[in-house]
mmCIF file of the N, C-alpha and C atoms, coordinates in Angstrom:
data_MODEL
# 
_entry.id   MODEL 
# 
loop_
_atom_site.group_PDB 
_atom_site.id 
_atom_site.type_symbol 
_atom_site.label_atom_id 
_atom_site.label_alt_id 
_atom_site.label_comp_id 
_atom_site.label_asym_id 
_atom_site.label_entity_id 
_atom_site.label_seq_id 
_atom_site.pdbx_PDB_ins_code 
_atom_site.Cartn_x 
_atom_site.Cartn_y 
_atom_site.Cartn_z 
_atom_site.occupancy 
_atom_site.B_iso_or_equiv 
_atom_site.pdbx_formal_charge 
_atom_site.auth_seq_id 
_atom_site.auth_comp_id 
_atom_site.auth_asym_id 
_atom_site.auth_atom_id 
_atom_site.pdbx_PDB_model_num 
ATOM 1   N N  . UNK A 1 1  ? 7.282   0.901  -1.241  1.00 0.00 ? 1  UNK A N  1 
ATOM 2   C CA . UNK A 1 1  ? 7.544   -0.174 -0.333  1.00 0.00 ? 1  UNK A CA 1 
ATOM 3   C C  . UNK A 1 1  ? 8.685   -0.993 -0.896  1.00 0.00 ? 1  UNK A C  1 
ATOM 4   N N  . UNK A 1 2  ? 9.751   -1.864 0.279   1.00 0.00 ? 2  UNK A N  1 
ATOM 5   C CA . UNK A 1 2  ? 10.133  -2.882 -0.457  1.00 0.00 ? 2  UNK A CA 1 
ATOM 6   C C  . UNK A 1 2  ? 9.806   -4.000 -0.809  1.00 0.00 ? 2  UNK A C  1 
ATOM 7   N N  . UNK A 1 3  ? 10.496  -4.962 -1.084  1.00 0.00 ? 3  UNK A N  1 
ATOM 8   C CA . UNK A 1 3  ? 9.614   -6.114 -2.327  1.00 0.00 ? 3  UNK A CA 1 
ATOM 9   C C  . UNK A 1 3  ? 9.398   -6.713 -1.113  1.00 0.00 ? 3  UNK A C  1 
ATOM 10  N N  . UNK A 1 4  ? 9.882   -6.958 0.507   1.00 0.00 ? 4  UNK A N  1 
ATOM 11  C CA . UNK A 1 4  ? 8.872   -8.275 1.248   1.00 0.00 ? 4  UNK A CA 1 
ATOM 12  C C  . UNK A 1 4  ? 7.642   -7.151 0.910   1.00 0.00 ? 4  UNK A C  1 
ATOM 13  N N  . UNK A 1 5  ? 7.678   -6.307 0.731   1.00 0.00 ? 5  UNK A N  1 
ATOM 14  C CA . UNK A 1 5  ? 6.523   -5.976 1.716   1.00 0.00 ? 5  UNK A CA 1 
ATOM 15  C C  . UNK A 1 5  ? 5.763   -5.999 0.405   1.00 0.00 ? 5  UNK A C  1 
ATOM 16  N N  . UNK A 1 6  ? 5.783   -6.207 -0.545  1.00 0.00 ? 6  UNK A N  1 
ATOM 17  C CA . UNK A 1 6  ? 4.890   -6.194 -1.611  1.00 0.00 ? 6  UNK A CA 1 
ATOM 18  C C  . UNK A 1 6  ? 4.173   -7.083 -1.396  1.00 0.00 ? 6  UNK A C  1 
ATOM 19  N N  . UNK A 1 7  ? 4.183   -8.522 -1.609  1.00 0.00 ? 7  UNK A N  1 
ATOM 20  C CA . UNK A 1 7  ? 3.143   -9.439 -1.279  1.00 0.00 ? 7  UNK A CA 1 
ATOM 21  C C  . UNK A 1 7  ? 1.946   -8.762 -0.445  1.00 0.00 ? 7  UNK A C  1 
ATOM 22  N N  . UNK A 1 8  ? 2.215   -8.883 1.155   1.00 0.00 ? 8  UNK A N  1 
ATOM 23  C CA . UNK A 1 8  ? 1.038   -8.438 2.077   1.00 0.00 ? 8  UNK A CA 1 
ATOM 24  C C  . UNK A 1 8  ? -0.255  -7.342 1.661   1.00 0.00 ? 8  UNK A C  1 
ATOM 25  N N  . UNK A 1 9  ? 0.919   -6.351 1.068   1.00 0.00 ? 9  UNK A N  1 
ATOM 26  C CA . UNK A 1 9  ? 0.196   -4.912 0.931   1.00 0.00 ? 9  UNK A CA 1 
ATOM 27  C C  . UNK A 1 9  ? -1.188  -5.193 -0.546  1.00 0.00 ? 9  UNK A C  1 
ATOM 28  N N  . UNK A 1 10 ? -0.534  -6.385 -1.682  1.00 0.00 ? 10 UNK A N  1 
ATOM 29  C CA . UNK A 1 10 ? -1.137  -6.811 -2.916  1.00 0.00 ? 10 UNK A CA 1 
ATOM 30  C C  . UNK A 1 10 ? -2.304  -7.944 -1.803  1.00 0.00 ? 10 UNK A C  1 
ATOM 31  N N  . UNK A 1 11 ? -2.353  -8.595 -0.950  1.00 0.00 ? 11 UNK A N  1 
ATOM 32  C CA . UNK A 1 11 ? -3.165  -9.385 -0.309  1.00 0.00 ? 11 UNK A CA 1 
ATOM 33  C C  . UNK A 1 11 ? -4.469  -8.431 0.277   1.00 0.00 ? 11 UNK A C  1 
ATOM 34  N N  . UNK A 1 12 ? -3.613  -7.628 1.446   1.00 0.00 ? 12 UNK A N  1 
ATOM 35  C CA . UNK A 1 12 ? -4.233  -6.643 1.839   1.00 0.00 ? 12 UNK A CA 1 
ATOM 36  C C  . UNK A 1 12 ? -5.474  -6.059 1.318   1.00 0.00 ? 12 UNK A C  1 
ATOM 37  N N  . UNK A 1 13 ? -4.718  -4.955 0.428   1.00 0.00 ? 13 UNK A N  1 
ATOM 38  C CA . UNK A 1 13 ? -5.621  -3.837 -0.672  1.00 0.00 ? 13 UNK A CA 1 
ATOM 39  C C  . UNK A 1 13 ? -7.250  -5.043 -0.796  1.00 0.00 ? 13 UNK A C  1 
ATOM 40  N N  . UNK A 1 14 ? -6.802  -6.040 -1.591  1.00 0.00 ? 14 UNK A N  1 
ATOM 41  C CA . UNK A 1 14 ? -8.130  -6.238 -2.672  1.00 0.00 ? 14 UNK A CA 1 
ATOM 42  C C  . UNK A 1 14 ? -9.395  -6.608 -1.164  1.00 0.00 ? 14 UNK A C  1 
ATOM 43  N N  . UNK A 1 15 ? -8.844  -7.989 -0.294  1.00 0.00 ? 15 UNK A N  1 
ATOM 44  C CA . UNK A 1 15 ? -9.582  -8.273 0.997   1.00 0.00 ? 15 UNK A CA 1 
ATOM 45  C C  . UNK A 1 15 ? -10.459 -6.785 1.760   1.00 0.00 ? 15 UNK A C  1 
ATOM 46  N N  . UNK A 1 16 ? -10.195 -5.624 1.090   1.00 0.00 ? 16 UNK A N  1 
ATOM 47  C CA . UNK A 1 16 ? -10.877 -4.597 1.597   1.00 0.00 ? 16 UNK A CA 1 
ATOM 48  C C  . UNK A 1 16 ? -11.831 -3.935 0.556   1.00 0.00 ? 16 UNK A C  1 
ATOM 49  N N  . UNK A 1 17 ? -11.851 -4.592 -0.469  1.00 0.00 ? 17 UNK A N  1 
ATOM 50  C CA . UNK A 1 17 ? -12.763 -3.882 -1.762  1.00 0.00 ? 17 UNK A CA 1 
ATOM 51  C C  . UNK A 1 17 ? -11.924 -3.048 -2.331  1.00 0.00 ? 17 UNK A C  1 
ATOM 52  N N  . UNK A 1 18 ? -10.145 -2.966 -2.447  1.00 0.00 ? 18 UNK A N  1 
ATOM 53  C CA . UNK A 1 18 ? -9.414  -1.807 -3.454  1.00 0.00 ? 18 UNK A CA 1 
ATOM 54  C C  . UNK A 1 18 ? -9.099  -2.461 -4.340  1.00 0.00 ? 18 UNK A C  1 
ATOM 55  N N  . UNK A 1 19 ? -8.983  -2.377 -5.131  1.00 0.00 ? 19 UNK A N  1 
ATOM 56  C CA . UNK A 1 19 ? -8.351  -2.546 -6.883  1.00 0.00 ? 19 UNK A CA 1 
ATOM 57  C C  . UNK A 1 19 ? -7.009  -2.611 -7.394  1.00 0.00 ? 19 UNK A C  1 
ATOM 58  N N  . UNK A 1 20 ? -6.383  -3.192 -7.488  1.00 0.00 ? 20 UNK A N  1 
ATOM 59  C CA . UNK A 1 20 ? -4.856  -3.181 -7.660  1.00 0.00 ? 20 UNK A CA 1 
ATOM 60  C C  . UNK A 1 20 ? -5.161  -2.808 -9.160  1.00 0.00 ? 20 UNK A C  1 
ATOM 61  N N  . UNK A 1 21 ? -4.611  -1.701 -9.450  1.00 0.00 ? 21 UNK A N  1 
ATOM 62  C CA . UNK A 1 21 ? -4.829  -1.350 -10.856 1.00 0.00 ? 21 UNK A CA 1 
ATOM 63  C C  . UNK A 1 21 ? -3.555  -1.264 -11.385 1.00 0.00 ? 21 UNK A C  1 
ATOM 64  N N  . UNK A 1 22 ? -1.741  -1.725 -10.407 1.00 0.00 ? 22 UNK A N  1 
ATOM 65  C CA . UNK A 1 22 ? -0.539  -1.438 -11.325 1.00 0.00 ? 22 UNK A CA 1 
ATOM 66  C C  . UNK A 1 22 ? -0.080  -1.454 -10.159 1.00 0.00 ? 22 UNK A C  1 
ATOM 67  N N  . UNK A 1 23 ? 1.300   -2.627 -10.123 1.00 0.00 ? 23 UNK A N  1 
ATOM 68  C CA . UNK A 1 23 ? 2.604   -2.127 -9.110  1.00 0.00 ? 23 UNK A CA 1 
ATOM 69  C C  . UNK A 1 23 ? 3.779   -2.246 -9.861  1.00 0.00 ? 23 UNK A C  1 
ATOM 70  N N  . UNK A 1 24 ? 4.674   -1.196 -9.618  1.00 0.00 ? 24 UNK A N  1 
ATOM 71  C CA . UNK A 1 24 ? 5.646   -2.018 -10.445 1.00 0.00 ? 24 UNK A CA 1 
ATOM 72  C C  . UNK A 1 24 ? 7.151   -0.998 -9.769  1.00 0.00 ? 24 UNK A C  1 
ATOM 73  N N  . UNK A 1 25 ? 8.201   -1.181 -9.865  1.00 0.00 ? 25 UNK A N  1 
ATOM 74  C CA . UNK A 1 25 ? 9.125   0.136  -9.813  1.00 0.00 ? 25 UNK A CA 1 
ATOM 75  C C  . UNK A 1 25 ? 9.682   1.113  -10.676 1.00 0.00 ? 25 UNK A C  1 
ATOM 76  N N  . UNK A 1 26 ? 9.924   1.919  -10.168 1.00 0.00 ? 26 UNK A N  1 
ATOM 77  C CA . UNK A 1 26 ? 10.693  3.506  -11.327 1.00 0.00 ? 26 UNK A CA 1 
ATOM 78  C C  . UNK A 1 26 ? 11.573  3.356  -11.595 1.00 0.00 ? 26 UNK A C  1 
ATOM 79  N N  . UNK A 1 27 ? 12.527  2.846  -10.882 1.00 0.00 ? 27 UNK A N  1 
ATOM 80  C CA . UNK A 1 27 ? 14.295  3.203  -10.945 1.00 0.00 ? 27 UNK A CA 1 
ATOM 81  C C  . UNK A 1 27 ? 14.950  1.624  -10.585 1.00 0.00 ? 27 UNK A C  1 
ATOM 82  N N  . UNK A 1 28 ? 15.144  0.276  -11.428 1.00 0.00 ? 28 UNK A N  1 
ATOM 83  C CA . UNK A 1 28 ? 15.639  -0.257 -11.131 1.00 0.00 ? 28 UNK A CA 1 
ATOM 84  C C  . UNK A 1 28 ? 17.189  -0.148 -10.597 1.00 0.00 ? 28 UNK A C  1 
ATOM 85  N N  . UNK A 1 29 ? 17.965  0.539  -10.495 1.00 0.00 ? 29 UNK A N  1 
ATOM 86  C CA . UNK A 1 29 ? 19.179  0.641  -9.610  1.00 0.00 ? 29 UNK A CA 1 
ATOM 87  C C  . UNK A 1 29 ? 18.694  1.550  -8.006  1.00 0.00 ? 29 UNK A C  1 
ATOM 88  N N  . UNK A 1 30 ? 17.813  2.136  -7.948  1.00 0.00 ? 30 UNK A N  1 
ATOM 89  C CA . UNK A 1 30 ? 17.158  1.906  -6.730  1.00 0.00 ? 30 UNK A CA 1 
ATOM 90  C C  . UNK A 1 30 ? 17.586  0.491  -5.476  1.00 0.00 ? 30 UNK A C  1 
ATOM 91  N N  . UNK A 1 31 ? 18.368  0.905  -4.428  1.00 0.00 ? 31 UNK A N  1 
ATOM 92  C CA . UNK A 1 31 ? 18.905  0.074  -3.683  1.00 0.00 ? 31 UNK A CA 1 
ATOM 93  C C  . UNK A 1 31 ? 18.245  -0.004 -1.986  1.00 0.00 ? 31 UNK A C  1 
ATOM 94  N N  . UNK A 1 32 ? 17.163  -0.982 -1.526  1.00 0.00 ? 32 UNK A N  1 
ATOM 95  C CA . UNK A 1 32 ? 16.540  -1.622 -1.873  1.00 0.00 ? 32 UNK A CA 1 
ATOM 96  C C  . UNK A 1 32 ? 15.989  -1.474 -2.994  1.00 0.00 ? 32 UNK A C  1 
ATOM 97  N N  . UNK A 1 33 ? 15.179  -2.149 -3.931  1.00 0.00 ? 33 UNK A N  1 
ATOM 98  C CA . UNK A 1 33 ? 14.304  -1.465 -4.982  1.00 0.00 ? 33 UNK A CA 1 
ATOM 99  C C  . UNK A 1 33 ? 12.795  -1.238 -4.032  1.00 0.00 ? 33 UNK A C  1 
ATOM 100 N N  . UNK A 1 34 ? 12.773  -0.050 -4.791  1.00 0.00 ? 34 UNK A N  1 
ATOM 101 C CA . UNK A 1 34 ? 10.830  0.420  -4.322  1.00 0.00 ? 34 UNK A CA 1 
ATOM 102 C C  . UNK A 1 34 ? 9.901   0.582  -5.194  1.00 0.00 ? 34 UNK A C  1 
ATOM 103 N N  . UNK A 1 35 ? 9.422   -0.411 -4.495  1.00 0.00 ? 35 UNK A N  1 
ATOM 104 C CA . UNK A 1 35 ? 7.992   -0.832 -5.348  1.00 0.00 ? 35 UNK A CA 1 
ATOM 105 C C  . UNK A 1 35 ? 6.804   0.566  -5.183  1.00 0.00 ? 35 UNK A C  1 
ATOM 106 N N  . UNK A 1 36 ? 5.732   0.699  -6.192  1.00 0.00 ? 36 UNK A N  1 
ATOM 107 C CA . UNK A 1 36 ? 5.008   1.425  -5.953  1.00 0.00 ? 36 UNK A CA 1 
ATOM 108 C C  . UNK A 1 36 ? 3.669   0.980  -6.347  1.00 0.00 ? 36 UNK A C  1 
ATOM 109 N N  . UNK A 1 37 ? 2.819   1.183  -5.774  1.00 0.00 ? 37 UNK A N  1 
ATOM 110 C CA . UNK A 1 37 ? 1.226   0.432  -6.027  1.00 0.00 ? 37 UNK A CA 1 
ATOM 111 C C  . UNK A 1 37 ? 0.285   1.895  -6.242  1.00 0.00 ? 37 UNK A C  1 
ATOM 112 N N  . UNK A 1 38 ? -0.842  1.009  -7.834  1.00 0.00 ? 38 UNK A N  1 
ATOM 113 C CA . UNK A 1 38 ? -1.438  2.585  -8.382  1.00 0.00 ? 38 UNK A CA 1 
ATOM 114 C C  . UNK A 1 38 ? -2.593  1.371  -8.198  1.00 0.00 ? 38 UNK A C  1 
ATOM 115 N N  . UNK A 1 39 ? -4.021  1.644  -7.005  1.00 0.00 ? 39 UNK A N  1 
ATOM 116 C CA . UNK A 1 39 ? -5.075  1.022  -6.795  1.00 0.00 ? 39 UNK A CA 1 
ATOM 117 C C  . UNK A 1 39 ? -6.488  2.199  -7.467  1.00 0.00 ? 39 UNK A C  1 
ATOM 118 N N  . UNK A 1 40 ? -7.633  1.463  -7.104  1.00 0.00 ? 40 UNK A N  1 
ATOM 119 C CA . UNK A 1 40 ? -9.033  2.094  -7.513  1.00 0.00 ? 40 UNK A CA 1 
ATOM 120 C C  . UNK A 1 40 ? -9.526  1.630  -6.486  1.00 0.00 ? 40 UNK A C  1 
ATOM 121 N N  . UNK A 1 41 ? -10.418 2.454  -6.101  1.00 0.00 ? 41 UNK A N  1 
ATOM 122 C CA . UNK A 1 41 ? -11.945 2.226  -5.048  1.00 0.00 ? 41 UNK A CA 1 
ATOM 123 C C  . UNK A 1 41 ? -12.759 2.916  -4.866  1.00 0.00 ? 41 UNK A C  1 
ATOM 124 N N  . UNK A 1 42 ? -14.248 2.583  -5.525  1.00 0.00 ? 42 UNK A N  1 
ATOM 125 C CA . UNK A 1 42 ? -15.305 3.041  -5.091  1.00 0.00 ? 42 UNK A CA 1 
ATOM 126 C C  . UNK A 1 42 ? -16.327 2.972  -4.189  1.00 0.00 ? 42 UNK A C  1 
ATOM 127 N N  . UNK A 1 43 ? -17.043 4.139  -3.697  1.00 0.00 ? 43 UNK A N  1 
ATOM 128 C CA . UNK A 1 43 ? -17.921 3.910  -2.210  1.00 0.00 ? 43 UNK A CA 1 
ATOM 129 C C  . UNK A 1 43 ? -17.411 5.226  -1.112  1.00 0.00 ? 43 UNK A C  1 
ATOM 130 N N  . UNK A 1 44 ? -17.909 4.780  -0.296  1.00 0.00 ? 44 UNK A N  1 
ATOM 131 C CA . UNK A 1 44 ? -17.679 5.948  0.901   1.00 0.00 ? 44 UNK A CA 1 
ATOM 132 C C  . UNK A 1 44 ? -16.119 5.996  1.049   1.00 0.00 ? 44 UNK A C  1 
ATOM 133 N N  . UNK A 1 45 ? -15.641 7.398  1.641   1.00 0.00 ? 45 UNK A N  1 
ATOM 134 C CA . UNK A 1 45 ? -14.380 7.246  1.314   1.00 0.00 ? 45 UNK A CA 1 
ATOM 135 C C  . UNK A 1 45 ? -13.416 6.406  2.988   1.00 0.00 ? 45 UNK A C  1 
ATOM 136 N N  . UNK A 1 46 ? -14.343 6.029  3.947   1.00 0.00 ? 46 UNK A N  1 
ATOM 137 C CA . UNK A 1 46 ? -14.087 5.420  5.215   1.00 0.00 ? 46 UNK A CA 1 
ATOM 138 C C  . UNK A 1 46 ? -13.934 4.005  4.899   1.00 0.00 ? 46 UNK A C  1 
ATOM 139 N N  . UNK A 1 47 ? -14.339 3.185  3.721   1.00 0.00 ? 47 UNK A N  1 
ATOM 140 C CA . UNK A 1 47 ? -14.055 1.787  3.608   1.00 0.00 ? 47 UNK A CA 1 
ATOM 141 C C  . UNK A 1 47 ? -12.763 1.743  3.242   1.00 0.00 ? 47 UNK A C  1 
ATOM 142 N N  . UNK A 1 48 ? -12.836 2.533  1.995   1.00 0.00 ? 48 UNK A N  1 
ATOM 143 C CA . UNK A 1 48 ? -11.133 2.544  1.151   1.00 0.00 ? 48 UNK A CA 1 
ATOM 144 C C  . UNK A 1 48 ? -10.037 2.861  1.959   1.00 0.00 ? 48 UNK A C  1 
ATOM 145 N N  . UNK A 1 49 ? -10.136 3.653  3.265   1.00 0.00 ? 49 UNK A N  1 
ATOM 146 C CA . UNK A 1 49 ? -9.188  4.188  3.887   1.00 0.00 ? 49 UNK A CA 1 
ATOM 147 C C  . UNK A 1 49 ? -8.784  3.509  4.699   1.00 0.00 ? 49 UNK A C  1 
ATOM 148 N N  . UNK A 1 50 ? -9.611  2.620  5.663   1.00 0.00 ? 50 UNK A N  1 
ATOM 149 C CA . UNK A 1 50 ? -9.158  1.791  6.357   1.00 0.00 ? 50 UNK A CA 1 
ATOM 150 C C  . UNK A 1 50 ? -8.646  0.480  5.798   1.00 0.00 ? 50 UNK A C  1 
ATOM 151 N N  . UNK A 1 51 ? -9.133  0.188  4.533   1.00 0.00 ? 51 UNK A N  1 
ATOM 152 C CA . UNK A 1 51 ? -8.616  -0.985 3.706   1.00 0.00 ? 51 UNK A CA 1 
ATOM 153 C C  . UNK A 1 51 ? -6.952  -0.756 3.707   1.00 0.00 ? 51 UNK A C  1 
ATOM 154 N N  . UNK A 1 52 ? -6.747  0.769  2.758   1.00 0.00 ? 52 UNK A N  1 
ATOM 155 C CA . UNK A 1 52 ? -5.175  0.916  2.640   1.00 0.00 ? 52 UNK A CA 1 
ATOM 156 C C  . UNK A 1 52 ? -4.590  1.031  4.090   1.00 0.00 ? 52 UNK A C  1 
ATOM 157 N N  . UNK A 1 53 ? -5.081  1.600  4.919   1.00 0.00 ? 53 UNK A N  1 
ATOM 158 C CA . UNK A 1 53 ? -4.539  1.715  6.131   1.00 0.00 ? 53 UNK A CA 1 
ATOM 159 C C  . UNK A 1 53 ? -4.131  -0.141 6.997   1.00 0.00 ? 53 UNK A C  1 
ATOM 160 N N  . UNK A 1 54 ? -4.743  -0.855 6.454   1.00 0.00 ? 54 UNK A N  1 
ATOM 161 C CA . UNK A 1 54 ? -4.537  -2.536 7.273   1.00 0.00 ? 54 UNK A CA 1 
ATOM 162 C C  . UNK A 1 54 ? -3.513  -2.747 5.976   1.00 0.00 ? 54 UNK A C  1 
ATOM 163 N N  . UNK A 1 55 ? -3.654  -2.300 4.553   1.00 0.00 ? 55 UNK A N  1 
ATOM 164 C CA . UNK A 1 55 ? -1.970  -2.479 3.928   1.00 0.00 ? 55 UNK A CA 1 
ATOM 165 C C  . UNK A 1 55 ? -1.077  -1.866 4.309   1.00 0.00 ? 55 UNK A C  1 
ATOM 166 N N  . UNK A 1 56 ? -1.232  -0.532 4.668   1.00 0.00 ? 56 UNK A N  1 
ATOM 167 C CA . UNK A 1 56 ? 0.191   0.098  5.291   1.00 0.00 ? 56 UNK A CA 1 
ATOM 168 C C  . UNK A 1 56 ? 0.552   -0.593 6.446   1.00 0.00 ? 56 UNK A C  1 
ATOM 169 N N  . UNK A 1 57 ? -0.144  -0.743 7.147   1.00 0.00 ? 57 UNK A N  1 
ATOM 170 C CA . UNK A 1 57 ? -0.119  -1.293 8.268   1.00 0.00 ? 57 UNK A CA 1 
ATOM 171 C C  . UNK A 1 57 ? 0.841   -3.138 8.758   1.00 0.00 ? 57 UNK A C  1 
ATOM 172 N N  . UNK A 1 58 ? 1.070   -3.701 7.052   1.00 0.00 ? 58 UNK A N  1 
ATOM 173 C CA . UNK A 1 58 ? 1.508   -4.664 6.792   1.00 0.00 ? 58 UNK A CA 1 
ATOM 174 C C  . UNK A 1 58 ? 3.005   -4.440 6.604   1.00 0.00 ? 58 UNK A C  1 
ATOM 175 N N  . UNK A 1 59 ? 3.501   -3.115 6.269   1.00 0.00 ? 59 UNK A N  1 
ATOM 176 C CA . UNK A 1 59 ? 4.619   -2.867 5.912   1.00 0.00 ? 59 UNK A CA 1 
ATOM 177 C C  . UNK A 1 59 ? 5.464   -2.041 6.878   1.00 0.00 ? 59 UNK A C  1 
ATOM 178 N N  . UNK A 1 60 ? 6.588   -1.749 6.862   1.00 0.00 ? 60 UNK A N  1 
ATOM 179 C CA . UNK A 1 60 ? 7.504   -1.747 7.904   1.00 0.00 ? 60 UNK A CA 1 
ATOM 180 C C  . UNK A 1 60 ? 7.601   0.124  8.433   1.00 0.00 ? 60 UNK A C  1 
ATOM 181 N N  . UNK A 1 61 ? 6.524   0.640  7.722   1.00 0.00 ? 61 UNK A N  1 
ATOM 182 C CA . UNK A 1 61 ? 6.253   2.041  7.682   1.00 0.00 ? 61 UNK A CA 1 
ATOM 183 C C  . UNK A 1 61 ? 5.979   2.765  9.092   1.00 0.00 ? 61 UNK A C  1 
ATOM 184 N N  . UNK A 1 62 ? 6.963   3.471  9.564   1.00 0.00 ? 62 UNK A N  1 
ATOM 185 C CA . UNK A 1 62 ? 6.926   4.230  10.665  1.00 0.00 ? 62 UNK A CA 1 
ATOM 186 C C  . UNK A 1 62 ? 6.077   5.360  10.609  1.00 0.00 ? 62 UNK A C  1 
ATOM 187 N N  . UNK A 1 63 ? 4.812   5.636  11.560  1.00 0.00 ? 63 UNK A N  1 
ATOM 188 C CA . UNK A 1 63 ? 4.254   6.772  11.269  1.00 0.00 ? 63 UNK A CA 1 
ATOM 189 C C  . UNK A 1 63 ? 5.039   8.324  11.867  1.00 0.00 ? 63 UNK A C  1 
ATOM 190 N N  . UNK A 1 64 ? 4.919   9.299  11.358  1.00 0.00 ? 64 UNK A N  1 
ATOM 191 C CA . UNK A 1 64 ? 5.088   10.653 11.286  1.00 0.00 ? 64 UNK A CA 1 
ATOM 192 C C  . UNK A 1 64 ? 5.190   10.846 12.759  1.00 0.00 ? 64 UNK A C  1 
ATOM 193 N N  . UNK A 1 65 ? 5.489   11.406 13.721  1.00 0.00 ? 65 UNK A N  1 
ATOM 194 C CA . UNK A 1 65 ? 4.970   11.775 15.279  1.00 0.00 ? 65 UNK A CA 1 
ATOM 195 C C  . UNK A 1 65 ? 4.117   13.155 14.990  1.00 0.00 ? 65 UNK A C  1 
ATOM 196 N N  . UNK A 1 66 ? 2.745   12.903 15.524  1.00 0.00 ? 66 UNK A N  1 
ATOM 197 C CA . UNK A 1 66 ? 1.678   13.572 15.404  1.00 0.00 ? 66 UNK A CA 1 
ATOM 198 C C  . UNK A 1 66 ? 0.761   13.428 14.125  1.00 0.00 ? 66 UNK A C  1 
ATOM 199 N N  . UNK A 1 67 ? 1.161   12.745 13.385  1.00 0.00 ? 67 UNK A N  1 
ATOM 200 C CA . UNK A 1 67 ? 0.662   12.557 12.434  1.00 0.00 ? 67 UNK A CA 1 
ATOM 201 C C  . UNK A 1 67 ? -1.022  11.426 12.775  1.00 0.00 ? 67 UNK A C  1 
ATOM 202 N N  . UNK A 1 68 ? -1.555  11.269 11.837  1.00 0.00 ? 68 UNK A N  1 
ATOM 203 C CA . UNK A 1 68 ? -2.760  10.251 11.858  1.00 0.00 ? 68 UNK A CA 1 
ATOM 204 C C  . UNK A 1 68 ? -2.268  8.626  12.960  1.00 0.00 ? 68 UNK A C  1 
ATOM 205 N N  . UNK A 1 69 ? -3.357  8.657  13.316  1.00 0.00 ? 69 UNK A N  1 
ATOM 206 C CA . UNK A 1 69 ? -3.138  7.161  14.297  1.00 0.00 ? 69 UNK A CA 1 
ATOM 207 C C  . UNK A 1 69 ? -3.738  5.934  13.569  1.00 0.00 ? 69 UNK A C  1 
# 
C-alpha cells in the first residue's frame, strides 16, 4: 500500500481481532514508497478475512475483474 493508505489499513486490521505484527517498506527509492503489513489472527478463518477485507477495502485497491467480491 501507499503511506495514506497506511494509517486506515493499521486502524482497520486490529478493530477486527488481527494483529499488526510489522509494517514497514523494502525498497526506500521505491516511488510512491510501498508499505507492507506482516499481521496474526487466530479463530475461524471467516472473522480474519473479513477483518482484512474492511482494510483492503480502506485502500485505493482495484479488484481483479472476476476475481472475489
Amino acid at each position: 500500500m501507499i503511506a495514506k493508505e497506511v494509517q486506515p489499513v493499521l486502524v482497520a486490521l486490529p478493530r477486527g481481532g488481527v494483529e499488526l505484527v510489522e509494517a514497514r517498506h523494502h525498497n526506500p527509492t521505491d516511488e510512491p514508497p510501498l508499505f507492507f503489513v506482516h499481521y496474526w489472527a487466530v479463530g475461524d478463518a471467516v472473522s480474519p478475512a473479513k477483518a482484512i477485507r474492511r482494510a483492503v477495502d480502506t485502500t485505493d485497491v482495484v479488484p481483479m475483474p472476476g476475481g472475489a467480491a
